[in-house]
C-alpha positions in Angstrom: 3.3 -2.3 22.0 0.0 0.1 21.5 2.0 1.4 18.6 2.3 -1.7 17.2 -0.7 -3.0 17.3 -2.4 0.6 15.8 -0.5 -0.7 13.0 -2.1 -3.8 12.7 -5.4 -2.7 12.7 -4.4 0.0 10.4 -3.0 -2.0 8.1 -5.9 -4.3 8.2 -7.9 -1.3 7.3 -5.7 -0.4 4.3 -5.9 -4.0 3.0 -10.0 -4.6 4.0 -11.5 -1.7 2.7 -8.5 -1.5 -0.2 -8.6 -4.8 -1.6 -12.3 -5.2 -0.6 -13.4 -2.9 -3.1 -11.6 -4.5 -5.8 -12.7 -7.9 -5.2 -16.7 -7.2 -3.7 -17.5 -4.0 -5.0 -15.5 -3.2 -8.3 -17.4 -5.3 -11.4 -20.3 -5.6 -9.0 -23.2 -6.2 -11.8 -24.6 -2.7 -13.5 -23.4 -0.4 -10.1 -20.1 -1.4 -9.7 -17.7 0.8 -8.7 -14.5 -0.2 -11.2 -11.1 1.4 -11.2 -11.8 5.0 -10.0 -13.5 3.8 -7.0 -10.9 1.0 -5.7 -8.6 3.6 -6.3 -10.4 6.1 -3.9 -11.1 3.3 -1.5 -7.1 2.9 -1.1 -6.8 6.9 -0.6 -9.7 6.7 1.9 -8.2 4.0 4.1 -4.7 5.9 4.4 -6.9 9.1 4.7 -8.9 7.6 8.1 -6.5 5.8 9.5 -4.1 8.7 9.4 -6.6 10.5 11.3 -7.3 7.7 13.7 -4.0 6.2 14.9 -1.4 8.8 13.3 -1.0 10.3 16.8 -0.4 6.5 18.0 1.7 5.2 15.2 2.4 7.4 12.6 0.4 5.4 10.5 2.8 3.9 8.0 1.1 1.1 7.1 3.3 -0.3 5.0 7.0 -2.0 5.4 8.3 0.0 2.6 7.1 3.5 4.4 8.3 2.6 8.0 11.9 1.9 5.9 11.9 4.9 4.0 11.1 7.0 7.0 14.1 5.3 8.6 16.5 6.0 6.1 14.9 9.3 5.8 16.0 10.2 9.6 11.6 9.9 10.8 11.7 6.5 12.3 14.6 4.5 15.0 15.2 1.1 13.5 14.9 -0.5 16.9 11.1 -0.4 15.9 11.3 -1.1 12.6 11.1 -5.0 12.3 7.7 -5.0 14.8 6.3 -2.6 12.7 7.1 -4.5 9.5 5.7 -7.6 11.5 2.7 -5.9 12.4 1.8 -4.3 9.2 2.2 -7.9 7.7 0.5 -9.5 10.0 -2.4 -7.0 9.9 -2.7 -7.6 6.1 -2.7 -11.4 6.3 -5.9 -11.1 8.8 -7.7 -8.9 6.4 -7.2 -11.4 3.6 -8.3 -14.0 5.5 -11.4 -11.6 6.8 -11.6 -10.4 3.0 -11.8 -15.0 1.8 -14.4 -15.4 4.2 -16.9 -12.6 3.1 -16.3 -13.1 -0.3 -16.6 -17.5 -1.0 -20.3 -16.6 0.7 -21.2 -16.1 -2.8 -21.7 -18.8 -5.6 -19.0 -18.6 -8.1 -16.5 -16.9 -5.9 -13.0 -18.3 -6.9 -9.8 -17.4 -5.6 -8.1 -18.3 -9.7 -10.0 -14.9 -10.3 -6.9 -13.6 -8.4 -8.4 -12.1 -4.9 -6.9 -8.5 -5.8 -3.4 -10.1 -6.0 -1.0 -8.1 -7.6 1.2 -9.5 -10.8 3.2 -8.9 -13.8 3.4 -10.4 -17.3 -0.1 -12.8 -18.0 -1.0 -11.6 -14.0 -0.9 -7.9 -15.1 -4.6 -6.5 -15.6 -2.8 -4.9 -19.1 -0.4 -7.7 -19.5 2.1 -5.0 -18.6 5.6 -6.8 -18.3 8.3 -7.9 -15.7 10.2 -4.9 -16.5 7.2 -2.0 -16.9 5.9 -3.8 -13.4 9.2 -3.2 -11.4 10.1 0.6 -13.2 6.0 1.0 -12.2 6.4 0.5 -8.7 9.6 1.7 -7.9 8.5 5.4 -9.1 5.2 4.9 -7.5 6.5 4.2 -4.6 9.3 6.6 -4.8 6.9 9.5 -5.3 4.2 8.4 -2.4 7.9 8.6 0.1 8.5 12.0 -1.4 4.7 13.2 -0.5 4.6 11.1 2.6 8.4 13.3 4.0 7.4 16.6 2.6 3.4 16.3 4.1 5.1 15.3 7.3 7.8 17.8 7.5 7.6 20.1 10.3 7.7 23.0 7.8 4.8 21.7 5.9 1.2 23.6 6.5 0.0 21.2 10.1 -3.0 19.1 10.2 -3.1 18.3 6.0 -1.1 15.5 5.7 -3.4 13.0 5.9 -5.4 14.4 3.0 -2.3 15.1 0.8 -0.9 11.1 1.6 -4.6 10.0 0.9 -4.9 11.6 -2.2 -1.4 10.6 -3.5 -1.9 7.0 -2.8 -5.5 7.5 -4.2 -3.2 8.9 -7.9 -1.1 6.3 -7.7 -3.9 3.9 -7.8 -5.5 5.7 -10.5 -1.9 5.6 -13.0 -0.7 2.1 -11.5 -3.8 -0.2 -11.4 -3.7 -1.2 -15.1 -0.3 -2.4 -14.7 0.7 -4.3 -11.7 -3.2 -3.8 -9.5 -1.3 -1.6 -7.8 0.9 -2.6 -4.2 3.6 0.3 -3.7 3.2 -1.9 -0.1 4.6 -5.6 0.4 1.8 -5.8 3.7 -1.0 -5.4 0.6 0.7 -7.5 -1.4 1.6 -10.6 0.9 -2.2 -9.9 2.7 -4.2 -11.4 -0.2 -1.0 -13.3 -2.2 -1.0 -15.7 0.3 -4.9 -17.0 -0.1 -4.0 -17.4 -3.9 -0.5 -18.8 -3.4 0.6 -19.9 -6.8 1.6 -17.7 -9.3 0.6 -14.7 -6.8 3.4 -16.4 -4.0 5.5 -17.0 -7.2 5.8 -13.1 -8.2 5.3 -11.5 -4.7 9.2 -11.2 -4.6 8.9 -7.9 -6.8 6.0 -6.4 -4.7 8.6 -6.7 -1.8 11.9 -5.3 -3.5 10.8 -2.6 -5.8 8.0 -0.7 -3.3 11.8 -1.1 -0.7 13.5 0.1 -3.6 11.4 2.8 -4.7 11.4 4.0 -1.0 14.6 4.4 -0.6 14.9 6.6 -3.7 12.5 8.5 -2.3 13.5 9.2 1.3 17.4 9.8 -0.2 15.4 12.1 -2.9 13.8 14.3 -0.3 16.4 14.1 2.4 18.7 15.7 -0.5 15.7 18.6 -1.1 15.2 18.9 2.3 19.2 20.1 3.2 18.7 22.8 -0.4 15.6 24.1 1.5 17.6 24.7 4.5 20.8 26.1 3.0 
């Protein structure tokens, strides 16, 4: 189970220090660090962890990762439901880690939405139900694409990390405005269920299009991957 439980403390990572920053650190009066620096915060916890437990794990992180690296011939699927367990369990102890540090200050309220994720009157630009879902699933597409080709035996050894920590970092930086970014239903679930709500109400999408947009994406490079090798 070591494998396992590197991916609960990983994901706990990627949800702590990712949806820390939004909710402690990113309006934080006059030095806050706003969009650019949640979105490096999420590239920095892939970025460490993948370092740290990649060699335990493979660091996914993230149901929709350990799923496209199964249909992308990376992962067995007698693993795959712990690891989706773990990864959501891991998230849910973060947001509860995340709820206790944050309602030590006056004022905190979890209506301010606790980093949830949303579309419609939820969406930091009111981006709709439809811009939300075609948001994540390329988002999510594109990080599997990275994520395989980093990865790949062929690739130059030792990078990934960096390259998967700076896409996710991009993805922030494009996606943040729209949905607050999950292109991971651990993330999403980790903090949605503090809020419950209208966060519990929409969280559907931030499990089927990141699954969605995964699958694209390991198809997508499985298909490059056979042109490289013809």
């Amino acid at each position: 189970m070591r494998a396992q439980v590197a991916e609960f403390f990983g994901t706990f990572w990627l949800v702590l220090g990712g949806c820390g920053s939004a909710v402690l650190a990113a309006a934080f009066p006059e030095v806050g660090i706003g969009l650019l620096g949640v979105s490096l915060a999420f590239g920095l916890t892939v970025l460490t962890m993948a370092y740290a437990i990649g060699h335990i794990s493979g660091c996914h992180l993230n149901p929709a990762v350990t799923i496209g690296l199964w249909i992308g011939g990376r992962f067995g699927g007698d693993r795959l439901l712990s690891y989706i367990l773990a990864q959501v369990l891991g998230g849910i102890a973060a947001g509860g880690v995340l709820y206790l540090i944050a309602s030590g200050q006056p004022g905190f309220a979890l209506a301010d939405g606790f980093a949830s994720n949303g579309y419609g009157a939820h969406s930091p630009g009111g981006y709709s139900l439809t811009a939300a879902l075609l948001c994540e699933v390329v988002m999510t597409m594109m990080f599997l694409i990275v994520i395989l080709g980093a990865t790949d035996d062929r690739a130059p050894q030792g990078l990934a990390p960096i390259a998967i920590g700076l896409c996710l970092t991009l993805i922030h930086l494009i996606s943040i405005p729209v949905t607050n970014t999950s292109v991971n239903p651990a993330r999403s679930t980790g903090v949605a269920i503090y809020v419950g709500d209208w966060a519990v109400s929409q969280l559907w999408l931030f499990w089927l299009a990141p699954i969605l947009g995964a699958l694209l994406g390991a198809l997508v490079y499985r298909y490059l991957g056979q042109l490289s090798d013809d």
